[in-house]
Each structure stands twice: as structure tokens, then as C-alpha cells.
C-alpha positions in Angstrom: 62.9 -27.9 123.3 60.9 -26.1 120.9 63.1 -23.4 118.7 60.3 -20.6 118.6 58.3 -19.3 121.7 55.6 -16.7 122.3 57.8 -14.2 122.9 59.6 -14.6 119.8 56.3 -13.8 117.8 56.3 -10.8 119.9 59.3 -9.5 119.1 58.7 -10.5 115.4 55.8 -8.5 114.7 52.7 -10.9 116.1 50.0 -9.1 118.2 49.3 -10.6 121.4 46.1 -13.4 120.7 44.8 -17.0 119.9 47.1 -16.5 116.1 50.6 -16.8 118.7 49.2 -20.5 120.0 48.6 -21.7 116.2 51.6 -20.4 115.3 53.1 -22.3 117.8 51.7 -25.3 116.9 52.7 -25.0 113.2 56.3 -23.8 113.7 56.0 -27.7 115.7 55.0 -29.1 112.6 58.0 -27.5 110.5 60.2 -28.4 113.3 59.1 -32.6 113.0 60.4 -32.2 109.2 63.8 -30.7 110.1 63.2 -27.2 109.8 65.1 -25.5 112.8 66.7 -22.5 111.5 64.4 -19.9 113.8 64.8 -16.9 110.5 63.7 -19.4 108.3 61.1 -20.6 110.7 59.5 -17.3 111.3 60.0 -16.6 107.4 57.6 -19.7 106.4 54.9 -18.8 109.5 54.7 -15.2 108.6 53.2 -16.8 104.9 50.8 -19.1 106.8 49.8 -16.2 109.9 50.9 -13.3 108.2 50.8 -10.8 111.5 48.1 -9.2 112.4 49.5 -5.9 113.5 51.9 -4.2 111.3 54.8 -2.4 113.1 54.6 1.0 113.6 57.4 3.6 112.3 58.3 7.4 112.4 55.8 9.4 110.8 57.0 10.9 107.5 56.1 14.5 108.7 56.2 16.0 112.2 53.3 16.7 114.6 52.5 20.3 114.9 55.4 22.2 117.3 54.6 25.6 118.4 57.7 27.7 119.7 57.6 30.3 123.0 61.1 31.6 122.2 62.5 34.1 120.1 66.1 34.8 118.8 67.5 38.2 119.9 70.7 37.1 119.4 73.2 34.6 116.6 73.4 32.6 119.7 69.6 32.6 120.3 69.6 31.7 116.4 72.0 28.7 116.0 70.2 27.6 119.9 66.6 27.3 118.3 67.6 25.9 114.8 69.2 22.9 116.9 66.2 23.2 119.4 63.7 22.5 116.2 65.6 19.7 114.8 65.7 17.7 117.7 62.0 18.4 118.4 60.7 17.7 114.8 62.6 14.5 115.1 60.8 13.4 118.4 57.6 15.0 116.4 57.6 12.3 113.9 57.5 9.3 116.6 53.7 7.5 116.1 52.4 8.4 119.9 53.6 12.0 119.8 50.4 14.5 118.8 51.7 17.8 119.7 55.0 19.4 120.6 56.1 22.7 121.8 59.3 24.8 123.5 59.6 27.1 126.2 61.9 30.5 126.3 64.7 28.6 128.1 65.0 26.0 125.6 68.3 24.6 124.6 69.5 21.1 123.4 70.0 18.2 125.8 71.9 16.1 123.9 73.8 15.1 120.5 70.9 11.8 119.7 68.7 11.9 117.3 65.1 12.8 118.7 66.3 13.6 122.4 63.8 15.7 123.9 65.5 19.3 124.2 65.2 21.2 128.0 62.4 23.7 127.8 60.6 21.0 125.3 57.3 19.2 126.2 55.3 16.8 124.0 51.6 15.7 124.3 51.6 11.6 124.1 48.6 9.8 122.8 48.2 6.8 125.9 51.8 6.4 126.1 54.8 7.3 128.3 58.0 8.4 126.6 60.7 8.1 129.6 63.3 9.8 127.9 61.0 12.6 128.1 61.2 13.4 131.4 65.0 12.3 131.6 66.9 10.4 133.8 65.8 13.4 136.5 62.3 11.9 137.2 60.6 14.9 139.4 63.3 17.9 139.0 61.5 20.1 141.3 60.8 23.5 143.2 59.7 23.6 146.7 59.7 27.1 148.0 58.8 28.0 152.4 57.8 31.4 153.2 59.4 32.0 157.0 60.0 34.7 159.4 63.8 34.6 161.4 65.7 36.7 163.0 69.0 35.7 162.2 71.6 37.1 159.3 71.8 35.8 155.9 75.4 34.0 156.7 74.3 32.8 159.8 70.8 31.0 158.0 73.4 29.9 154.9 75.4 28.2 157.5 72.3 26.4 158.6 71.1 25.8 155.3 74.6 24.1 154.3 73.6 21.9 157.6 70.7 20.9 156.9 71.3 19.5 153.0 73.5 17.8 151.3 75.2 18.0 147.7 77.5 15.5 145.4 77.2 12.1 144.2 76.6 9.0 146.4 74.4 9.6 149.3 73.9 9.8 153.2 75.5 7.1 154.9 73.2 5.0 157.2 74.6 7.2 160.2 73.4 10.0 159.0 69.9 8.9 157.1 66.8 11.3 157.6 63.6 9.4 158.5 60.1 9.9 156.7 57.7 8.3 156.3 57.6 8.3 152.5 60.0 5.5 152.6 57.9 2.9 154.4 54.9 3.1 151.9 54.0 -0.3 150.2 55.0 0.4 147.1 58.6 -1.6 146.9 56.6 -4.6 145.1 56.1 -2.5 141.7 58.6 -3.8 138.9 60.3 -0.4 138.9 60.9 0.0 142.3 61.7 -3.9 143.6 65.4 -3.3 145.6 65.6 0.6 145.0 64.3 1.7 148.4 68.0 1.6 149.9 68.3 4.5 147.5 65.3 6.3 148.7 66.9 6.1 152.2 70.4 6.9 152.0 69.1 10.1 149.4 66.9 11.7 151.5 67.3 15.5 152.7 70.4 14.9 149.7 70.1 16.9 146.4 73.1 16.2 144.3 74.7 18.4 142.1 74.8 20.0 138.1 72.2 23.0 138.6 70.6 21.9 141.7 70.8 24.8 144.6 69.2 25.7 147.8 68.6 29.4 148.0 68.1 32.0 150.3 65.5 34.9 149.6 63.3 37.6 150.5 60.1 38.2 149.2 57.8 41.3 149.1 54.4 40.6 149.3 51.6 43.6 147.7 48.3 43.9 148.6 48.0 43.8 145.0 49.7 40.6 144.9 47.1 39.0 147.9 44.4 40.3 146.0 45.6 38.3 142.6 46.2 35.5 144.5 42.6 35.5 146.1 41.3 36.2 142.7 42.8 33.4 141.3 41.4 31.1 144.0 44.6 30.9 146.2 42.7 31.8 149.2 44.9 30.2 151.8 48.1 31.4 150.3 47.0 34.9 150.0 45.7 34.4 153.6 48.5 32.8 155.0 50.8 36.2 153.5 48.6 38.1 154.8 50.1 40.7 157.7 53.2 39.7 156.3 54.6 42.4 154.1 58.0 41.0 153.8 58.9 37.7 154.2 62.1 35.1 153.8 62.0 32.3 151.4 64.1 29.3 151.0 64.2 27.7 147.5 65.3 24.1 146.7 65.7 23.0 143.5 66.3 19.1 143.3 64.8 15.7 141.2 64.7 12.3 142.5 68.5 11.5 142.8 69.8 7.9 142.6 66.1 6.7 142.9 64.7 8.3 140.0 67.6 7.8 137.9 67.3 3.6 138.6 63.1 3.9 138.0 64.0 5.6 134.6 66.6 3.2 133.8 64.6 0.2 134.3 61.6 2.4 132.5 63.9 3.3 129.6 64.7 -0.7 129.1 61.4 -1.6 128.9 60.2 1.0 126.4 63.2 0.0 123.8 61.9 -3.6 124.1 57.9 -2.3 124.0 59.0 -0.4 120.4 61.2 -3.4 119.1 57.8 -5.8 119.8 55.6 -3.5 118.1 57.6 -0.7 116.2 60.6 -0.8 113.7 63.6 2.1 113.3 62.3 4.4 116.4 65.3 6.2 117.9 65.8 5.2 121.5 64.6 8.5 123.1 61.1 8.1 121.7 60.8 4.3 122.7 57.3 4.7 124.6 55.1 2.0 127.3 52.2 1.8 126.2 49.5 3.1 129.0 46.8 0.2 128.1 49.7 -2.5 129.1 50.5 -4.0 132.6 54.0 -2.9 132.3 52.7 0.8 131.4 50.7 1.3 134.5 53.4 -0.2 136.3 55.7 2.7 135.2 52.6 5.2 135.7 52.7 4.6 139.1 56.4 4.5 139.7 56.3 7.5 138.4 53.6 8.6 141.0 55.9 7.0 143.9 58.6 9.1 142.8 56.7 12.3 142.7 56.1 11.9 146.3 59.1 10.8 147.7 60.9 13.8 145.6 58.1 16.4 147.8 59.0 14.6 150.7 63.2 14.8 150.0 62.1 19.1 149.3 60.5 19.1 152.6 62.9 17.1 155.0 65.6 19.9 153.6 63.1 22.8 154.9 62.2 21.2 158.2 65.4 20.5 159.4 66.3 24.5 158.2 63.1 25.7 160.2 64.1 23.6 163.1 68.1 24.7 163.0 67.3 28.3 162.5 64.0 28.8 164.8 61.9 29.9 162.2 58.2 30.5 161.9 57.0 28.7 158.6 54.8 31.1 156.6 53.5 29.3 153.7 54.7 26.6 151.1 54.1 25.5 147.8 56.5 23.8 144.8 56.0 22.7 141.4 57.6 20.0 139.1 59.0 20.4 135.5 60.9 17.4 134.7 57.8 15.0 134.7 54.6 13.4 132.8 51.2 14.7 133.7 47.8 12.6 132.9 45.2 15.1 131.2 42.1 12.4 130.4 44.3 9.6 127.7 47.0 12.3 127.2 50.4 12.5 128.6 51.8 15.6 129.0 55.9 15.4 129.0 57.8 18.5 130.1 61.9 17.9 130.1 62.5 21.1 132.2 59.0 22.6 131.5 56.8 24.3 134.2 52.9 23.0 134.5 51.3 26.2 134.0 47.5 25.2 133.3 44.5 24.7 135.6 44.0 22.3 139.1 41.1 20.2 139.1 39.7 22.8 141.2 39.9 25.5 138.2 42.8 27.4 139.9 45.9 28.3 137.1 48.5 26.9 138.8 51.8 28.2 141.3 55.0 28.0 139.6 58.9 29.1 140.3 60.7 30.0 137.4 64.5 30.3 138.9 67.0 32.7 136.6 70.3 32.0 137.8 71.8 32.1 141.8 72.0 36.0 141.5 68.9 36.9 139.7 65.1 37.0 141.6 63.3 33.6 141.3 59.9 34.0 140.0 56.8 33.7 141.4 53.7 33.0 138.5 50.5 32.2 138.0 49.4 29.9 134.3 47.5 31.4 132.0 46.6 28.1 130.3 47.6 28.7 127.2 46.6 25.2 125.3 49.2 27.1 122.0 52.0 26.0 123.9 50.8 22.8 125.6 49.7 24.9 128.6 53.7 25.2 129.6 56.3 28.0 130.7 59.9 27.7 131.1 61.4 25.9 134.2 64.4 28.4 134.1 66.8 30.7 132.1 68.3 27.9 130.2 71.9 28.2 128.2 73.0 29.2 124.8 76.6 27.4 124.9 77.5 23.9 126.9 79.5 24.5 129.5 82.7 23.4 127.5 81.9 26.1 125.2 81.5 28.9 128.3 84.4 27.5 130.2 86.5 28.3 126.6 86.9 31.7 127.3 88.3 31.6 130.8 91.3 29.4 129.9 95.0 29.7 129.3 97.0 28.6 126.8 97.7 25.6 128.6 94.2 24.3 128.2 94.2 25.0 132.7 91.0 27.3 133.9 92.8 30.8 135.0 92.1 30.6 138.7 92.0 34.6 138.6 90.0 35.5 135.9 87.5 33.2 137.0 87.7 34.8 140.4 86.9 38.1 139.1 83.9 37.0 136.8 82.6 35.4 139.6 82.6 38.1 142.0 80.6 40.2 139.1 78.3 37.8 138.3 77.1 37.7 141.8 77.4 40.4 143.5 75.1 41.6 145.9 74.8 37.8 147.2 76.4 35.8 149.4 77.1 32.8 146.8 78.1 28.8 148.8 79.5 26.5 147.1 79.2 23.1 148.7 82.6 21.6 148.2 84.6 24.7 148.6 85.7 25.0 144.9 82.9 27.2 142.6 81.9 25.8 139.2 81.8 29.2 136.7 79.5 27.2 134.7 76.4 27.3 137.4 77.5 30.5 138.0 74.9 33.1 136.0 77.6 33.6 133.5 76.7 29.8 131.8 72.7 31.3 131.7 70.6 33.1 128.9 70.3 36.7 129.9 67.2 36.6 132.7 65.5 40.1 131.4 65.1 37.7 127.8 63.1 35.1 129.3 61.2 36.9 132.0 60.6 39.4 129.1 58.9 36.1 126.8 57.2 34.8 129.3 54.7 37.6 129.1 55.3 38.4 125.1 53.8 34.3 124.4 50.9 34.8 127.3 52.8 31.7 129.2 52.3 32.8 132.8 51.6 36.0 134.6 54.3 37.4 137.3 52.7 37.7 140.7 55.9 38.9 142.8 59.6 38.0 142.5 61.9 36.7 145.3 65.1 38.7 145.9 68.2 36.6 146.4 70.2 37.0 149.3 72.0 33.7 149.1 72.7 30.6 147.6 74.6 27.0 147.7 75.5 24.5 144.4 77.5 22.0 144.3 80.1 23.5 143.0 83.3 21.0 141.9 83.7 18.3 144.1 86.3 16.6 141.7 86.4 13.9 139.8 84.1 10.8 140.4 85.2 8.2 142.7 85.6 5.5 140.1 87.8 8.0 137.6 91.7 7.1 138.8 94.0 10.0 138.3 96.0 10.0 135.3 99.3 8.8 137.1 97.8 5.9 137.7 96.8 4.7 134.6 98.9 2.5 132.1 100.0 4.0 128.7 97.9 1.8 127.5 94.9 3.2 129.5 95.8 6.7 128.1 96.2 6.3 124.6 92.5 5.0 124.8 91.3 8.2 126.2 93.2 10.4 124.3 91.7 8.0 121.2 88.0 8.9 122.4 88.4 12.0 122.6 89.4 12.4 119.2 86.7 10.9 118.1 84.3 12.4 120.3 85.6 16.0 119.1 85.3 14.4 115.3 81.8 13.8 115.5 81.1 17.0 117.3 83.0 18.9 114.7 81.1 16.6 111.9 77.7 17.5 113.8 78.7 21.3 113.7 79.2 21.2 109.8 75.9 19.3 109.7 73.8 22.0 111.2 75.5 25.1 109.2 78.3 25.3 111.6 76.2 25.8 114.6 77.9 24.6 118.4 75.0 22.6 120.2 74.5 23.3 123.6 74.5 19.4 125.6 72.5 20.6 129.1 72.7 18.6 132.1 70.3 15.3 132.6 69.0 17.1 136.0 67.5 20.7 134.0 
């Protein structure tokens, strides 16, 4: 058995092509005179075939990033100065053209070149899967009804009709479409998965994920944007309805989109370690022009749907518990990569905000927090910023950091406290929380201030504000506990706990080393699903 093979020259630098087979056929040679050591090997072929292709690295200077946020605040300060480092990181990989950040941006994560939320990155004929995050499709889906019924009888009804938390629907209780019997379970990256698309549907998780209750005030002045703007059948559709209800959901592609991005994610890292040396793993890329690429491209298109079809099983079930008379619909995605002729638009919690194909600036909803109005735009297309705005309110501390401030001395949340903060913070609502117990850190006290970003939308020319919807209710997660798999402290062996205690040490060591690297700053670490 031969000690080499084609996919070793791959993996060693080689460009696919005829120089692989002659290779081949020397490293035989060498092999006949005792020379079996593969390093060695590949040493003495790259001096007879040296490689055609030389491996790409990070750019010694960043692509261009232009910035949609400004600091009103220290907070807002040490929040963009972490934002920028992450993105000029991510700016140097060889794909990446352009980069910019939204008014809700904050960092995702403690890894070098990790795609902040509220960041998006224009990619040269390439897909970056980290980002979009493990979230593929985190969405909005808003329906415009009429109903007759009281907001706590339609929030019973709502909490009906979805479903939050980890795992999924049992087979009992799985809701049928028609998404789920497409052909598509022969693609690479989406072979075995569609017992996840089955058992997920009408299901949307947890983290910042919320189905919400509104009501919506529709101007002539608004029907007459909308008709200028070529949004006839909206406008239409609104039309001799002054007021109207609105159910929100905000959800991604649960366990199936998180599997699809795995599997993508694997196969970038081993794209960038054929053809690329020293590239951090959340800018490995597929290449477009590959197989394997257009594999992932239409995954991702899969996913896309079946997300719209999960937003809309929610709504028809709601319509059909409460009696309502649908109105209108319309959603938008901003976790997500978008083809614009051989460039791939990635936005990690970013709002598409340019023009259709039919020369119409796009719908978007632009959710605040639970207690704040959701709102309704229109894009301006503005190519500065990548033709972007913000997917949300975003956060200036991590949730560890927020929760700080509510606890005792005993390290235990103080049950009345947080009680009393959350009563302020949502007043005027009627806020659900799934499993009974709230989580103060979806609450809008873990949020940038929603004036701020509203306020920057218009000051960069993102989007313009057609009308707002008014919140009358909403349902999260809230804390469901710990994970299934995670046994309770009791039952765990010394042993078992000194090992945790040991990580956490040095978890909070390299956090506090991180700090002093970035002049003392606290990064904020965002969920995977903004």
C-alpha cells in the first residue's frame, strides 16, 4: 500500500491537476528505494513538483470596515473597541473584501476573528459558515390579524400553539408541512438531519428567541410610503385597516441548522488546511467554485425555507386557535449569507436592508427588547455599510456581567430584587415566560437603550421607519434549568468537582488576562442564536 495519496498532496499544498498523478508516480519510485517516511517523502517531491499553488494566509492589513455605531457611553466605548478588534481580525482573512457593523453590535465570542452580532462581511466566491453562526436563518416573521379576544386570552393561545427549550416535539406531537418532504435529504449537509426538521417544527428554542403580541397603527401616510416604495399589496392589504394586531416570532433553524452548520464548519477548516495556512477557525471558508461549496449553498437555501415554514406553522396554528382574520405577512432574516452576482453577503445578526430584484428596498423588523415597539422599516441601500441595519438592540455587558448586580453575597440571584426590576422593565405588558421561571437577562434590562439604536438607525441613513408595533405581550424561554445531560452537583464525585471548579479558574484567568489585554475592557459573549 502506497504511503502517499492524492489527498495527501492536497492537504500539503498541491492544486488539484495532472502534477498530483506524477507525483504519485515518483513518491512510487522513492518508495522502491526505501524511502517511506511520508515528511520526508513529501519533502523530496515538493523539490521535484514544487506546488503549483502557494497557500493562502491572513492579509497583513485589514479590508476596509465601515462602522454604523457610535459610543454615547464608557460602555458603548469599551463595546466597539472589542467590536473593531474582532472585525479587523476577520478583515484580514484572503476571501473577505469589505466589512462593516450595525448599531447593535457587540462581541460574540472570546476567538480570534469571530464574527461580532451586528457585523456583516462581503465574501469574494466563498462562504464563511461561522459567519452566519451556528443559528443558520435567525429570523422575523410578523402576521397582521384582526380578533376579538383579550391580550391574556391570545397569549394563552400563543403559548399553545409554540413551543420553547432544548430538544424538540416528540413524534406525538409533530406539526406536518410540507417543507419536510422536499427532495433535498440527499445533499451532503443534510443526509439523516430531516428527523430534526420534524420533531423542530412549530418549536423555537430558547436564548433571545420570543413570540410577541402587538398592535400596530397603520397611517395613510404610512400606505402611501409603502405604495411609493412599490409595496402595493401590503399597503393594499392594510388598507381599511387603521389598527391592526401583530404577532412577531423571532426564531433560526434549531437543531437542524445548528447540524447543517456543524457539518459546514468541518468542511471549511479542512478546505483552508488544503489550500490556506494559519487562518483562525471562524474565517475557514468553502469555496463557491467547488462541489462541496454549492453543496453548502444550497443547504443553506433548504434551511432558509424550512426556517419560513417553522415561522409560519407557529402563526397558523395561532390564527386557527384564536379565530383570527389574517391581514398581511411578511418576515426577514439576519443571521444568513446572501448571493449578490460572485459576492456573499454575511450578516451575524444583521438586517438585509437593500433592494429586491424587483427594485423594491426591502421589509425589515428591527425588535428592541419584549417591552419596547418592534420596528417596522424600509432599506435605504446604503452600499457604506454593506446595505445592512441592525437586527436588534444588541448588549453592552454579557449576561454574567448584568446578572452581577442582582446578586447577594452568597453568589444566589436575589429572588426579590429581580422581581422588582422586572416588573419595571416591563410594565405596561403582559410578559410569559415559557417555563414559569423569568431570565432577567432577556428581560430589556440585559439590552442597549432602544431610543440609541432607533436613534442611529436614521443618524447612518440605514433604514427609514415606516410605523412601529406596540407591544402588548410577550413569551421567552425564560429558565428551564439546567440541560438534561448536566447532573446536579450531589451527584457528582469529588473528583468530578474539583475538575469544574479547576475550569473555572481557568476560564475566569483567561478572561481576566483578555480584560488586561484590551485596556481593561469586559467583552460582552452574545448568544449563538442573535
Amino acid at each position: 500500500m502506497s504511503v502517499l495519496n492524492g489527498e495527501d498532496f492536497l492537504e500539503a499544498g498541491w492544486a488539484p491537476g495532472p502534477q498530483i498523478g506524477q507525483a504519485l508516480v515518483k513518491a512510487a519510485e522513492y518508495e522502491a528505494r526505501g524511502v517511506t517516511d511520508p515528511a520526508y517523502l513529501l519533502k523530496l517531491l515538493r523539490r521535484d513538483f514544487p506546488p503549483t499553488a502557494p497557500k493562502l494566509t491572513m492579509k497583513a492589513e485589514p479590508a476596509p470596515l465601515a462602522e454604523a455605531i457610535e459610543a454615547t457611553c464608557p460602555e458603548d466605548e469599551r463595546n466597539i473597541k472589542s467590536v473593531r478588534r474582532y472585525m479587523n481580525e476577520l478583515l484580514q482573512t484572503p476571501v473577505v473584501t469589505r466589512g462593516a457593523v450595525m448599531p447593535d453590535a457587540c462581541p460574540a465570542g472570546s476567538v480570534p476573528a469571530t464574527i461580532p452580532v451586528g457585523g456583516a462581511v462581503a465574501v469574494e466566491n466563498a462562504i464563511i459558515p461561522s459567519a452566519h453562526s451556528a443559528d443558520i436563518c435567525c429570523s422575523m416573521h410578523a402576521t397582521f390579524f384582526q380578533c376579538p379576544k383579550g391580550v391574556t386570552e391570545m397569549l394563552d393561545d400563543l403559548m399553545a400553539s409554540t413551543r420553547f427549550g432544548m430538544g424538540g416535539r416528540r413524534p406525538e406531537n409533530y406539526v406536518p408541512h410540507s417543507v419536510n418532504h422536499e427532495n433535498v435529504w440527499q445533499n451532503p449537509f443534510l443526509q439523516g438531519l430531516r428527523e430534526d426538521a420534524l420533531k423542530h417544527m412549530a418549536d423555537q428554542g430558547d436564548g433571545n428567541h420570543f413570540a410577541y403580541l402587538g398592535r400596530i397603527r397603520i397611517t395613510e401616510a404610512a400606505r402611501q410610503q409603502l405604495r411609493a416604495a412599490g409595496h402595493v399589496e401590503l399597503a393594499d392589504s392594510l388598507t381599511g385597516h387603521d389598527e391592526s394586531l401583530v404577532l412577531v416570532t423571532h426564531h433560526g433553524s434549531r437543531g437542524l441548522g445548528a447540524k447543517v452548520y456543524a457539518r459546514g464548519q468541518k468542511a471549511a477548516l479542512a478546505h483552508v488546511k488544503r489550500h490556506a495556512i494559519d487562518i483562525p477557525a471562524p474565517a475557514a471558508w468553502l469555496d463557491y467554485g467547488t462541489q462541496e461549496g454549492r453543496d453548502y449553498w444550497e443547504a443553506l437555501q433548504y434551511v432558509s425555507r424550512w426556517t419560513k415554514a417553522n415561522h409560519e406553522s407557529i402563526h397558523a396554528r395561532f390564527l386557527e386557535r384564536t379565530g383570527s382574520v389574517k391581514v398581511a405577512a411578511f418576515g426577514n432574516e439576519h443571521n444568513f449569507v446572501w448571493k449578490r452576482g460572485d459576492t456573499f453577503l454575511h450578516g451575524k445578526g444583521a438586517t438585509p436592508a437593500w433592494k429586491d430584484e424587483a427594485g423594491r428596498p426591502l421589509l425589515g423588523l428591527i425588535p428592541l427588547n419584549m417591552a419596547s415597539p418592534i420596528l417596522v422599516v424600509l432599506g435605504r441601500d446604503n452600499e457604506d455599510y454593506l446595505s445592512f441595519c441592525p437586527h436588534g438592540a444588541g448588549r453592552n455587558q454579557s449576561r454574567t456581567a448584568m446578572l452581577r448586580a442582582y446578586r447577594n453575597e452568597e453568589g444566589e440571584l436575589d429572588a426579590k430584587r429581580v422581581q422588582q426590576a422586572l416588573e419595571h422593565s416591563t410594565r405596561g405588558i403582559e410578559a410569559r415566560w415559557y417555563y414559569g421561571k423569568p431570565d432577567l437577562s432577556e428581560s430589556p434590562l440585559g439590552y442597549k437603550p432602544a431610543a440609541q439604536v432607533k436613534a442611529q438607525i436614521q443618524q447612518f441613513g440605514l433604514a427609514d421607519v415606516v410605523a412601529e408595533i406596540e407591544p402588548l405581550g410577550s413569551i421567552m424561554a425564560g429558565d428551564s434549568g439546567p440541560p438534561p445531560w448536566i447532573r446536579r452537583k450531589d451527584e457528582l464525585t469529588p473528583k468530578q468537582l474539583r475538575a469544574i471548579e479547576h475550569r473555572s479558574d481557568r476560564r475566569k484567568e483567561r478572561q481576566r488576562l483578555r480584560d488586561l489585554d484590551d485596556g481593561g475592557n469586559v467583552e460582552v459573549e452574545a448568544d449563538e442564536d442573535d
